[in-house]
Steps between C-alpha positions, in 0.01 A plus 500: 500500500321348804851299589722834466246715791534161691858514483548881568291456812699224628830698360342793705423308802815362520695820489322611772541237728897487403395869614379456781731201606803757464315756749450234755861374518591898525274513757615211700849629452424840647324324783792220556712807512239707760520171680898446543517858637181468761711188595836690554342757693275252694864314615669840539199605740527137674844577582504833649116357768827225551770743567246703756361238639805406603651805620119487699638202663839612577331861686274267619783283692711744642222684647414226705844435538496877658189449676626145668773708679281732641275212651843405681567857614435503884345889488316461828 
């Protein structure tokens, strides 16, 4: 009898790490998935500081493009 409750316990303890093993990789799938996304938006993001930063620049040039003609404007 001893042998059979040593047995269900380990038959018990088993299940529930097989359990517990399927929760984690369900878990880690969810948070591989959360991850991919935070990525793709991250990049996205990236892109458009790129795209205005660059459109800075370019607002940025011609105004002292602008501002270099009027140093060679004789207005006095």
């Amino acid at each position: 009898m001893e042998h059979e409750d040593v047995l269900r316990q380990l038959d018990e303890r088993i299940q529930a790490s097989l359990n517990r093993i399927q929760q984690l990789q369900r878990e880690n799938e969810q948070l591989a998935q959360r991850l991919a996304e935070s990525e793709k938006r991250f990049n996205e993001a990236s892109s458009r500081l790129r795209e205005h930063e660059e459109a800075r620049n370019q607002i940025k040039l011609r105004i002292e493009s602008i501002l270099s003609r009027f140093d060679g404007l004789d207005l006095g």
